[in-house]
N, C-alpha and C positions, 0 to 999 in steps of 0.2 A: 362309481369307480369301476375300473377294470379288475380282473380278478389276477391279479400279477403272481406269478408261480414265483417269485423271489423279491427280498425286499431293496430298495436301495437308499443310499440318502438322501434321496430328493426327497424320499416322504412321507420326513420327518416333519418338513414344514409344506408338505402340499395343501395342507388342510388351512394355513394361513397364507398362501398364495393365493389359491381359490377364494379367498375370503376378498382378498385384496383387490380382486379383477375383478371382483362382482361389484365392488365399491365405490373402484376408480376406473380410471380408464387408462391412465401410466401408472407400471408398475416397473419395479429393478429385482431383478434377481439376481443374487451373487452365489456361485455355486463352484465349488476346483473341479478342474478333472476327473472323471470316474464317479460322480453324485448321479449322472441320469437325468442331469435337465435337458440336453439335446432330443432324445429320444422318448423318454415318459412326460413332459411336462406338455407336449402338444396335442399326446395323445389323452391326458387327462382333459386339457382345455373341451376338448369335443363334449364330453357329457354335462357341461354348465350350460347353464337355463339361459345365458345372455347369449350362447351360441347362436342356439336358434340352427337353422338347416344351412347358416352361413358357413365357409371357408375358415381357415386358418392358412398363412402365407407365413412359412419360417424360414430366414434368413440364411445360410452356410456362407465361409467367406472362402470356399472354394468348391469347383464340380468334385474335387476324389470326397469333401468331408460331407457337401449335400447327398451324391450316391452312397456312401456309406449311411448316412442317418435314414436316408429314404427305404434304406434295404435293410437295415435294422429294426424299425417302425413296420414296415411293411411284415418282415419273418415274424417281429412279436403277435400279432393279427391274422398271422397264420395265411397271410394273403401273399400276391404278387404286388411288387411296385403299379401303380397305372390302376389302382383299386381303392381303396381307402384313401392310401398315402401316394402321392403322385408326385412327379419330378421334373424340375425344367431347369433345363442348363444350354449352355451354350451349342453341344454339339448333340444333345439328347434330349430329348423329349417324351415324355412318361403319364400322361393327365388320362382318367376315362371318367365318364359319366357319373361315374360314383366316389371321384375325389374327394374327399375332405379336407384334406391338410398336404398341401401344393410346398415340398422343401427345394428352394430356389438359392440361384448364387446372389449373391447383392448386385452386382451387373444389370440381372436379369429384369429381379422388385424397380429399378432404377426405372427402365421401360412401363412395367406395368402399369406405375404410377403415373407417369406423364401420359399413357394414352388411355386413363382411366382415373383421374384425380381423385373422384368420390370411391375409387375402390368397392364399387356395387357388388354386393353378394360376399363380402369381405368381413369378417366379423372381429379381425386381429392381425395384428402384421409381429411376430416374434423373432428381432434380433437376435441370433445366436452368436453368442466368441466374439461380442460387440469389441471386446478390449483389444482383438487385432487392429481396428481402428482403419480399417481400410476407406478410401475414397466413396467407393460407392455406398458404404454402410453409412458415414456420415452425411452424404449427401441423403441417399435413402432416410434417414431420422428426419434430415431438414424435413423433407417435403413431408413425411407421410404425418408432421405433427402441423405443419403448415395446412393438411388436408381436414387434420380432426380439427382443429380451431375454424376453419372458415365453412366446412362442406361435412363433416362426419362426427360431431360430437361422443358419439357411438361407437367408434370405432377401439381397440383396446392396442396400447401399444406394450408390449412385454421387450422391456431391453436385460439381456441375458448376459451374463460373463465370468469366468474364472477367476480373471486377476483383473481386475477395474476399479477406479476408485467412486465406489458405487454414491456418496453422498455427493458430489461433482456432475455426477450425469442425475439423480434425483432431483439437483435443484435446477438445471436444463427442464427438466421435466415436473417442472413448476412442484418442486417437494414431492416429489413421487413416495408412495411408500417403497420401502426397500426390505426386500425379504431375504433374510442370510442363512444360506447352509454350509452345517460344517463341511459337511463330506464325510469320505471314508478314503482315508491312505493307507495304506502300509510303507512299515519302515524301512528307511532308501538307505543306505551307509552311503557316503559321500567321499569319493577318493580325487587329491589332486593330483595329478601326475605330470603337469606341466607339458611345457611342449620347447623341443631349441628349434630358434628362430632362423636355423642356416638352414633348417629339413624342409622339405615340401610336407603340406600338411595330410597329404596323404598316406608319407611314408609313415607319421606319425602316427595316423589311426592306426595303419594297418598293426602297429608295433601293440598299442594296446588292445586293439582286437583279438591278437593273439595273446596276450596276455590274458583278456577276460578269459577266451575260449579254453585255456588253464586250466584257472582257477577258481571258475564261476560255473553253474548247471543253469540250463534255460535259453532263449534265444536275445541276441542282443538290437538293439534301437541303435543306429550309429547318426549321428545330426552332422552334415558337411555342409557347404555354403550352396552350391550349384550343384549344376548336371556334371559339372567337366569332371571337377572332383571325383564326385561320385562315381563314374564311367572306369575314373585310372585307378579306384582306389579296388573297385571290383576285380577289376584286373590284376590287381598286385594280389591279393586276398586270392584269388584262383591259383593262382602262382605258388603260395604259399602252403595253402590248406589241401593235405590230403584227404580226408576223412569225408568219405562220400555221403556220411549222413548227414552233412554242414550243407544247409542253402542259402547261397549269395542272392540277395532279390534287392536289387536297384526301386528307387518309389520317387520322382521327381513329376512333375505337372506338365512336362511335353512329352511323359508316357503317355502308349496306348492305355485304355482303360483297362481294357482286362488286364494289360500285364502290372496296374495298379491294385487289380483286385487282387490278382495275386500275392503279391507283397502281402496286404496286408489279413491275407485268409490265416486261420489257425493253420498250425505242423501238425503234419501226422506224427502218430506215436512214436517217439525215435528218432525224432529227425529235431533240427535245429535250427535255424532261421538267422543270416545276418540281414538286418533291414538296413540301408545305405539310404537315409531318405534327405532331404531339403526341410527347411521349417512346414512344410508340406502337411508335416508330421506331429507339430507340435499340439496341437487342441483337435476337438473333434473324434479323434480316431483313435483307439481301443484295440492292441494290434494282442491277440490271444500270444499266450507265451511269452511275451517278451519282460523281461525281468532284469534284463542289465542293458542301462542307456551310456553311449560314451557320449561327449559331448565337446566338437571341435572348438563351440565358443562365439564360431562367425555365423554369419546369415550375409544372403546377397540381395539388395534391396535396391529401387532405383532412386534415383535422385536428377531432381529436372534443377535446370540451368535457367532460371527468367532469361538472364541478358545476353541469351542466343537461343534460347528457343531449344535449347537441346535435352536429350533425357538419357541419361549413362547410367548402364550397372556398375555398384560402388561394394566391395565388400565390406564389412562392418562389423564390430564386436556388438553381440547380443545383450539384449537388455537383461536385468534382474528379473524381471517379472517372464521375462522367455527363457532364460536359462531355468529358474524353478519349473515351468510348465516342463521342458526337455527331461529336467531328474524326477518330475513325479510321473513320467511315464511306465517308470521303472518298477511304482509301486499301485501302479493301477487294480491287478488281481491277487497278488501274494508280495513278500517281503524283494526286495530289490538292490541293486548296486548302482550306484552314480560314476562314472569318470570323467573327470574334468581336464582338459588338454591346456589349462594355466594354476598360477599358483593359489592360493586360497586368498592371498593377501587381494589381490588382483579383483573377487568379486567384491567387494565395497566402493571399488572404481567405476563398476558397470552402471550407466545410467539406468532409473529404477524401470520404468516403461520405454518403449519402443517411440523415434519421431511417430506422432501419425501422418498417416501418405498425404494429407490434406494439408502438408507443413510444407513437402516437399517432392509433391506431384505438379506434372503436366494437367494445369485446371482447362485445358481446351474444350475438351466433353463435355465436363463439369457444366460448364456456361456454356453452351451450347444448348444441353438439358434447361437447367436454369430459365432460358429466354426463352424457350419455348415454353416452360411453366408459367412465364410473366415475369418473373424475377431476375428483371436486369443488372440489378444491384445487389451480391448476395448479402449483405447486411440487411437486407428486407428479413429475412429467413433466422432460425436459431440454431447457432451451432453451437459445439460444445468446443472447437476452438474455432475460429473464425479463419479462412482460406487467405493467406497472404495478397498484402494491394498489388504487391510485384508480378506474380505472379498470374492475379486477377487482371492485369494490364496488359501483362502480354497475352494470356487467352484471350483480349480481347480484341487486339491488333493481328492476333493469327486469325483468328474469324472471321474479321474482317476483308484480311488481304485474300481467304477464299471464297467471300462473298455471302459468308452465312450469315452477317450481321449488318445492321445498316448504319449510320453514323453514329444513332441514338442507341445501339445496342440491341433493336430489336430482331428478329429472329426473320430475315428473309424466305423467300422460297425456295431457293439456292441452299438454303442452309436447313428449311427441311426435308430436302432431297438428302441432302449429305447425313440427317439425324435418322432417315428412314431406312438406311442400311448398315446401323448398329454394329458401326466402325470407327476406330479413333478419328475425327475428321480429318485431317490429313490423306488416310487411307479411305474414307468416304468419298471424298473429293476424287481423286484417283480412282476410283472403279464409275463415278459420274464422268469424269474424262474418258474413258478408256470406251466405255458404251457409246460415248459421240461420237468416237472415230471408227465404232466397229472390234472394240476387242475387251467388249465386257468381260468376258469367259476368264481372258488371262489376267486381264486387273484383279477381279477377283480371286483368281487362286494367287494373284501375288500377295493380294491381304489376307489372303488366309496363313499364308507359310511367315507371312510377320509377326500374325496377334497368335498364332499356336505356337508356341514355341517348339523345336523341335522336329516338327511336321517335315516332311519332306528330309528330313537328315540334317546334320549340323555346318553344310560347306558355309564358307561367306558369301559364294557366289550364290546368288538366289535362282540364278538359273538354273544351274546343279539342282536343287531342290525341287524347283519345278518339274524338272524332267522326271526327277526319282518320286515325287508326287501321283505323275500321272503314271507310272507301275505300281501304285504299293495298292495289294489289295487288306489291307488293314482296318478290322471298324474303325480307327479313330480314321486311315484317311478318308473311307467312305463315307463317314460322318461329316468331314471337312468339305469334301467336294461337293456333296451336299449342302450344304451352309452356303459354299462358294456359289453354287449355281445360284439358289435364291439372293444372291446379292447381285447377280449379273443378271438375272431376271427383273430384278425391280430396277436396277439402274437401266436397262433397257426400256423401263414402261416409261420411265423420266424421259428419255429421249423421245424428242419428236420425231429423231430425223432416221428417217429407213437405211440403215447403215451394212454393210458384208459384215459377218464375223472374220476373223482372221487370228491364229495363235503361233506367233511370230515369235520365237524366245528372243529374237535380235532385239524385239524392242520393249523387253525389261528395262531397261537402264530409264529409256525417256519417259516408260510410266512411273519407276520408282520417282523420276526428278520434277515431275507434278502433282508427287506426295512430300516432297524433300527435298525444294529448290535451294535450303541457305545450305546442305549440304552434296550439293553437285560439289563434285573433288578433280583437285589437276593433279598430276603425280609429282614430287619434287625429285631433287635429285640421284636420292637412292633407291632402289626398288622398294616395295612398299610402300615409300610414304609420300603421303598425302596433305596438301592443304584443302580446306572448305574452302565456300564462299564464306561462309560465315566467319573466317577467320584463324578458325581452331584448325590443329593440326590431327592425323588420324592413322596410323598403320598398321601393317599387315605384316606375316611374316614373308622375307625375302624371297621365300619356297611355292610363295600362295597361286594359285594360275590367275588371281587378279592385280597381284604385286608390280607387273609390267605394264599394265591399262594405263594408255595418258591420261583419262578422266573414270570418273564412276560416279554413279549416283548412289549413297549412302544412307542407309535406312538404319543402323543400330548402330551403337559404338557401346563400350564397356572402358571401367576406369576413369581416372582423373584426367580432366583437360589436359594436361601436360603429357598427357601419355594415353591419347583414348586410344583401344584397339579396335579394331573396324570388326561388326558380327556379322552383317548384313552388307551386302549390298550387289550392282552391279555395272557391267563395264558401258562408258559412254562415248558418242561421238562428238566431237563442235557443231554438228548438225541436230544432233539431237537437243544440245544443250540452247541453241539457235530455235528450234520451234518449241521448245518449254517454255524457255527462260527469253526469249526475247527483248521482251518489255521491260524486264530489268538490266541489261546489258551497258553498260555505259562506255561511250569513248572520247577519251580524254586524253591530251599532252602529257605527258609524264618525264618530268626530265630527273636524272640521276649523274650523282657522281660517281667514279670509276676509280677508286683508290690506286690501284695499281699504276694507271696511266696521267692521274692526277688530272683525270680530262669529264667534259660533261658528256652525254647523251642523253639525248631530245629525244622519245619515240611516241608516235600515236597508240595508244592501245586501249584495246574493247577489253573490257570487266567486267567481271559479275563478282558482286560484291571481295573478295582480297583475291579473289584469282583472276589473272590473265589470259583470254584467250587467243589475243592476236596483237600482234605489233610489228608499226614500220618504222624505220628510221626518219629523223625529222631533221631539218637545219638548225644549229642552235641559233635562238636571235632571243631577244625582247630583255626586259629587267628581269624578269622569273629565271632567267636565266641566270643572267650574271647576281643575281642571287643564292642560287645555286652554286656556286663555283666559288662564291665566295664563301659559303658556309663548310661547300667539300675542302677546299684548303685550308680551312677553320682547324677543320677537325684532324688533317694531315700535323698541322705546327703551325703556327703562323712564323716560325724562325724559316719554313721551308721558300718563304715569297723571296724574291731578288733582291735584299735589303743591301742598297749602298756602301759605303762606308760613313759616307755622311750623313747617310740616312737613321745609322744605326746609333751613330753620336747625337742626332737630335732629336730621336725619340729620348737616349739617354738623358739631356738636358732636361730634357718638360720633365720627368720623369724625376731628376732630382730638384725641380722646381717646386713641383705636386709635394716632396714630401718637406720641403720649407717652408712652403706655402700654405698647401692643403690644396681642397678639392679645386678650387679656381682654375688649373691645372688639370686638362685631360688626362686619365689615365691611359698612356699608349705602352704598357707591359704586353709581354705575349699573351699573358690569360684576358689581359683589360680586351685587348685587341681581336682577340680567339670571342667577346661574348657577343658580341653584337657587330659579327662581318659584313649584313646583308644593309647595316647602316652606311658605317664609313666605304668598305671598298666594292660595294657592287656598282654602286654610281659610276666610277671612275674604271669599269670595266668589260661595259656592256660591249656586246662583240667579240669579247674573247670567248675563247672554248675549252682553253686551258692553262692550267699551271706555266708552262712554256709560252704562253704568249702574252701572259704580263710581263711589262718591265720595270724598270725602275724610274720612268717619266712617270708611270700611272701610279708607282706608290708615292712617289713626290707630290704628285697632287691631291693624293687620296689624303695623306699627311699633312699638308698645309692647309686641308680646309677644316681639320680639327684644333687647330689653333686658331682662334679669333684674331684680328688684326692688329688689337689695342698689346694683346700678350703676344705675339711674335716680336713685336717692339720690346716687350721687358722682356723678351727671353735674350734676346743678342746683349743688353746690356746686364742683366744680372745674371747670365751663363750663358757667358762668353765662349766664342769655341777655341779661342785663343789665350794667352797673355802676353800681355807686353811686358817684358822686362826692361831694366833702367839703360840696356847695353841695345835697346832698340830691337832687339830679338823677339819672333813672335813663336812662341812654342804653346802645343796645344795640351788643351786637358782632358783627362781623363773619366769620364762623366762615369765610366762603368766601374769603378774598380770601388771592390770591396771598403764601406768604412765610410765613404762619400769621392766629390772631385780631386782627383792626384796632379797635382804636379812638377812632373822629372823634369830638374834644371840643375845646371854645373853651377855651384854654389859660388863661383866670380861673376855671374852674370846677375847676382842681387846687391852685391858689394853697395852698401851705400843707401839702402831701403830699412828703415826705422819703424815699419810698420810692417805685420802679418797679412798680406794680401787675402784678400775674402771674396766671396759671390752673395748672389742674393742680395743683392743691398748694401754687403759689409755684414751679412748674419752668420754666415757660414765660412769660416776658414778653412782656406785649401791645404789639405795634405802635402807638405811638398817631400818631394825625395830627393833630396841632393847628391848631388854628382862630382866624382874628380872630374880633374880635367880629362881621365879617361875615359869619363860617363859610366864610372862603378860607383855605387853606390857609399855615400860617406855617414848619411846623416837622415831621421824624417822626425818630421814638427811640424807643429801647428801651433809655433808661439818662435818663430823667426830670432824676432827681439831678444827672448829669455836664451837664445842658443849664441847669441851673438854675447852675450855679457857671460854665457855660462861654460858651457861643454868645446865654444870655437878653438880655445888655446888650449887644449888640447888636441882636439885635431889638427888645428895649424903645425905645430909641433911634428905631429907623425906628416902630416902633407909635405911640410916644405922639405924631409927628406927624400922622399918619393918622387916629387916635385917642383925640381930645386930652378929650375927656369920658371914659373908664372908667381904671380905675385899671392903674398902672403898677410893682410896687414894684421899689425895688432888691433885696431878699431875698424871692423869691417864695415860699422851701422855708418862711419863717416867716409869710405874710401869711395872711390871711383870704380863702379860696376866695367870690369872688362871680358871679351872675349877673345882675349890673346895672349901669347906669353910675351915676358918678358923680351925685350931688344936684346941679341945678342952684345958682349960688352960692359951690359949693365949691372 
């Protein structure tokens, strides 16, 4: 053992860890915050006998938490990084001849593994903060327990975590033993202080910020979602705070490094520290001084789309298990303050652990990695949850469609070109394009200002970025454009073909849209906004200098589908969209209706997939047509077509036939008629082009052919459009009127009818309305007969004064139907 000048809780039980690795070859360790297994437990592994003069590879699930452990490990040893303890990250590199324990991002182990399965000279691969559950760390577990079963018996796998539920990944790990430390906390008081929901949540921090800086001694942790936050919430906070021994230090992951190291370096005596970080912050890091944590609540996390292929930042309420991680930061070195930005009730709501990304990540890489493992089916593999088929489906078809995979899923050459410059394929692909035509250089630094976040400055235009790229003399971008080159350098050895270099900012847009052809964008009609090809919609603010572009090629968007905001992207041409997108372009007749004009339009137009980029006008002709036309006036009313009068009475007949009857009888109502227009009246209208040039010959016939032959036969005799009355008079009926058939007759021209005239058969008796002789209203019944014996003498009574000339009898069921008055004389 090493001679440690101070003890910690790791070890208490180092002495049955040690036991456990000599043993097995999986083991779990469960340790919280501030125990020391990051930093002491690798450097203890070194002195055990199954070492041997082999490596140790530990895990960080991010470059700020791997440089901080490496430079921790490194100070305890008394040495530099790049000596003992060595570092490899993305944009840094730190390994010398006398490495022992290599602390890497999961990204990185991700590589090593696949171009090195046996892991030679490798004596231990250690998981750290395994409970963030990140992508690459469960992919990493896949293989490297994939590699001890078939190739490394030997090999010792240590899965490490704070808040994990350690019997869960033990039994993954075939009953692993599992070693549990208390730890060491001190006591956090826990303040809820809620947060209203009309405030920006920055104005919020800043309110309790200044409240800590009150009431509380010491330097504070403040936890916000993003950069953006973070950035405005600085700025209010400047604003606010006099007191020049207060430092504001931002800590997000598309800072420079050192201005990360900063952040998180101890205060000088007297001075005080607000840290503004991202969940950044949450594990890993050990930030001296800091003793009051506030805690907004949210994290900003991505979330992929299977059924477009697309991957949007989504802000989110933090889980229980990261909220406790954010309030025991508090109590890492001395006793602590928590503030909570909701109400207390509200944590028993928080889901207990975080989705893992492996639930709801872009698996493109993933299987990309995978298949050049062998593992085309990740169900071959063991995971601790197993990567969605959904999503396993579509990395499979985007693979494909860039040529990395071949029918059977196996891992073309095409596809180890795009895995050998250790880029999300999409942006792989694009810097292998970019080298073919001569402008490797900027493909590359456009992938680089995508996968840094940050780099280059925050415009959406990536052009902007670009340019401010190539001024900044910054290590992180001097580190980038390093990364970049090596990526334009090896995409160039891939080329065969002797190609000019050329750094064109113009044609950003066509390389981004042979990274991101389902989201080439056509501008709609307000500035900003945008439709995909993919379908989804995406904007910008009205102010943006790309809010005005007819097209863009889009690379990042933020938020819900219904509202993505665009992060990335840049402006394009039809021409550009033309030698990308070619091959997918489609042109097709496209006919529409015109509500305004109630007319069609026919046009040819070229598409990539929901956008248009060209269109002529076409002749309207064919059935598709008058289909259309008949659907567009569908949807206008079907009361709007040129309905007769006749016409409108014999739909009415069928219609109170249908409810005598029953179904036997077409339904010809406006809704019946409104469901299925492209049946009855497209037939009967092919050649038109509009509302105005149907007539009423065309609904006549469109009408007659939905009554069958046998029923136009019963419809004239069981609803009739007429009556005959006894006085020879043909007066019609009323098919539409409320109640059923009405019919208005001057109550002399029944005189003499003993029976209540009916339809349908005799099923249905007519409403009749009777009439004086001045055709006002006397009388209405549906029982003739009972009115003739019953209520007649009295109306006769009042009539024949009113109406002292026409006849009046006392037995009307026996008189003589007339339509005259009486002879003068008489």
């Amino acid at each position: 053992m090493f001679g440690w000048k101070f003890a910690l809780p790791i070890d208490e039980v180092s002495g049955a860890l040690h036991a456990a690795l000599a043993a097995s070859s999986r083991v779990v360790l469960v340790a919280p915050p501030g125990a020391g297994k990051t930093t002491r437990v690798p450097l203890e592994m070194l002195r055990q006998e199954w070492v041997e003069d082999r490596k140790i590879i530990v895990l960080e699930p991010r470059r700020l938490a791997a440089r901080a452990a490496a430079l921790r490990m490194a100070q305890t040893l008394g040495e530099e990084v790049g000596e003992t303890v060595g570092l490899r990250v993305r944009l840094q590199s730190r390994i010398g001849p006398r490495t022992r324990i290599e602390i890497v991002t999961e990204g990185v182990f991700a590589r090593m593994i696949l171009d090195d399965p046996a892991l030679d000279g490798i004596a231990a691969v250690v998981f750290d903060e395994f409970h963030e559950r990140s992508l690459d760390a469960d992919m990493g577990l896949a293989l490297a327990l994939d590699a001890q079963a078939g190739l490394r018996e030997d090999l010792r796998i240590l899965v490490m975590s704070a808040t994990l539920d350690g019997a869960r990944v033990a039994a993954l790990l075939d009953d692993a033993p599992v070693i549990q430390s208390e730890g060491r906390a001190f006591p956090v008081v826990t303040h809820y202080v809620g947060r209203d929901p009309r405030a920006r949540i920055e104005d919020e921090i800043v309110r309790v910020v200044m409240q800590a800086l009150r009431g509380e001694v010491g330097s504070l942790l403040v936890f916000l979602p993003g950069q953006g936050e973070i950035v405005r919430t600085a700025e209010r906070l400047r604003e606010r705070i006099t007191d020049a021994s207060v430092d504001i230090a931002p800590l997000f992951g598309a800072m420079d490094r050192r201005a990360q190291d900063l952040a998180i370096e101890p205060t000088t005596s007297g001075r005080r520290k607000i840290v503004l970080a991202t969940s950044i912050a949450e594990t890993s890091l050990t930030i001296e001084g800091v003793r009051i944590v506030i805690d907004s609540g949210l994290a900003r996390v991505p979330r992929y789309e299977p059924d477009i292929g697309l991957t949007r930042l989504e802000t989110v309420r933090v889980s229980r298990a990261a909220a406790d991680q954010r309030r025991g930061r508090a109590g890492r070195t001395e006793p602590g303050v928590c503030y909570r930005l909701w109400e207390e009730a509200a944590t028993g709501a928080l889901q207990p652990y975080a989705t893992p990304e492996i639930l709801a990540a872009d698996l493109s890489s993933m299987m990309l990695d995978l298949a050049e493992w062998g593992a085309r089916d990740p169900a071959s593999l063991r995971w601790l949850d197993p990567p969605p088929q959904a999503a396993v489906n579509e990395a499979r078809n985007l693979l494909r469609s860039l040529g990395a995979l071949d029918a059977e899923g196996a891992i073309t050459e095409g596809g180890r070109a795009i895995r050998s410059l250790a880029l999300p394929p999409r942006l792989a692909r694009m810097v292998v394009e970019a080298a073919r035509v001569g402008e490797a250089d900027l493909g590359a630094d456009i992938a680089a200002v995508i996968v840094e976040r940050g780099l280059g400055g925050d415009s959406l235009d990536v052009s902007a970025r670009i340019e401010r790229l190539t001024r900044d003399r910054s290590a992180r971008a001097q580190d980038a454009r390093r990364l970049a080159r090596g990526w334009a350098d090896k995409a160039r050895s891939l080329s065969q073909t002797k190609v000019r270099e050329d750094y064109d900012l113009d044609r950003i847009g066509a390389l981004l849209a042979t990274a991101f052809p389902d989201r080439i964008a056509k501008a709609r009609g307000k500035p900003g906004e945008f439709l995909m090809a993919n379908g989804r919609g995406a904007s910008c603010e009205a102010h943006d200098v790309l809010a005005k572009a007819p097209y863009l090629a889009i690379a990042e968007v933020s938020g819900r589908a219904a509202a993505a905001r665009i992060l990335a992207a840049a402006p394009l041409t039809v021409q550009d969209i033309e030698s990308v997108a070619g091959a997918a372009i489609e042109t097709a007749d496209e006919t529409s209706f015109d509500r305004a004009s109630a007319s069609l339009r026919l046009r040819r137009v070229r598409r990539l997939g929901a956008i248009a980029l060209g269109e002529q006008p076409r002749p309207v002709i064919g059935p598709d047509a008058a289909r259309a036309l008949a659907v567009g006036i569908a949807g206008l009313g079907i009361e709007r077509l040129p309905w007769s009068k006749a016409q409108k009475q014999w739909r009415d007949r069928v219609l109170f036939l249908r409810r005598a009857e029953g179904d036997i009888w077409p339904d010809l109502s406006d809704a019946g008629l409104a469901a299925d227009p492209a049946t009855w009246l497209a037939p009967f209208i092919e050649g038109r082009s509009s509302l105005a040039d149907i007539s009423a010959d065309d609904l006549d016939a469109a009408l007659k052919a939905l009554v069958p032959w046998d029923l136009a036969r019963k419809l004239d005799a069981e609803a009739p459009t007429h009556f005959e009355a006894p006085t020879g008079s043909r007066v019609a009926v009323d098919y539409d009127a409320e109640g059923g058939p009405v019919l208005a007759i001057r109550v002399q021209e029944l005189f003499g009818l003993s029976q209540h005239p009916a339809l349908a058969g005799g099923r249905v008796p007519l409403t009749l309305h009777l009439l004086s002789p001045a055709h006002r209203p006397i009388q209405i019944t549906r029982d003739l007969p009972g009115f003739w014996k019953g209520s007649w003498s009295a109306v006769k009574s009042e009539m024949k004064g009113r109406y002292p000339r026409h006849v009046w009898p006392d037995d009307p069921a026996s008189a003589t139907a007339t339509a005259r008055a009486k002879p003068r004389g008489t």
